[in-house]
N, C-alpha and C positions, 0 to 999 in steps of 0.2 A: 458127818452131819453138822452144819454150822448151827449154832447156834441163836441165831435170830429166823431160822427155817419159822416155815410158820405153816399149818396144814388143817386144810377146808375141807369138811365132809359139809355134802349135800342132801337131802332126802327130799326127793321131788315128788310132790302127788298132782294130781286135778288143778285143785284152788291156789295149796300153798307150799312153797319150798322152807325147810327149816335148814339153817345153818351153824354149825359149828365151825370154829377155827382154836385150835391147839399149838402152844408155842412148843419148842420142839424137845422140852423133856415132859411132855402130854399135859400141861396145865393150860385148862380152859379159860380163853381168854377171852371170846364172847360167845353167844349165843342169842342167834335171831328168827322168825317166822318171816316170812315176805308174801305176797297174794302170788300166784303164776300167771303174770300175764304180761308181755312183753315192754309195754314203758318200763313197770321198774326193775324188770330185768337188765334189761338197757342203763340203767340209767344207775346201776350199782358196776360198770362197768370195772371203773375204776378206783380199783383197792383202796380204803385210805380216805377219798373223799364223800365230801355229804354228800345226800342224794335226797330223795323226796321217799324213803324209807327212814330217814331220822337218823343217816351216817350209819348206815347196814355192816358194814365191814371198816369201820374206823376202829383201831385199836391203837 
């Protein structure tokens, strides 16, 4: 396991998906809500940068 692993649970409903991301000895490193609906899905695409969610998975 390296060490800067990093590991995203999802929980997907209807309206809103809730995110976690754990760095890889299990300390919570954020946690998010987002709406379900494809712009901001799309648009959290990539890791890291901001998005119109308020930088959803920047850590």
């Amino acid at each position: 396991m390296n060490s800067s692993s990093k590991y995203i649970a999802m929980d997907v409903h209807t309206a809103t998906i809730s995110v976690a991301v754990r760095d890889a000895a299990g300390k919570l490193i954020m946690e998010s809500v987002m709406e379900t609906k494809t712009s901001t899905i799309l648009a959290t695409q990539n890791v890291g940068e901001a998005n119109s969610t308020g930088a959803l998975l920047a850590w």
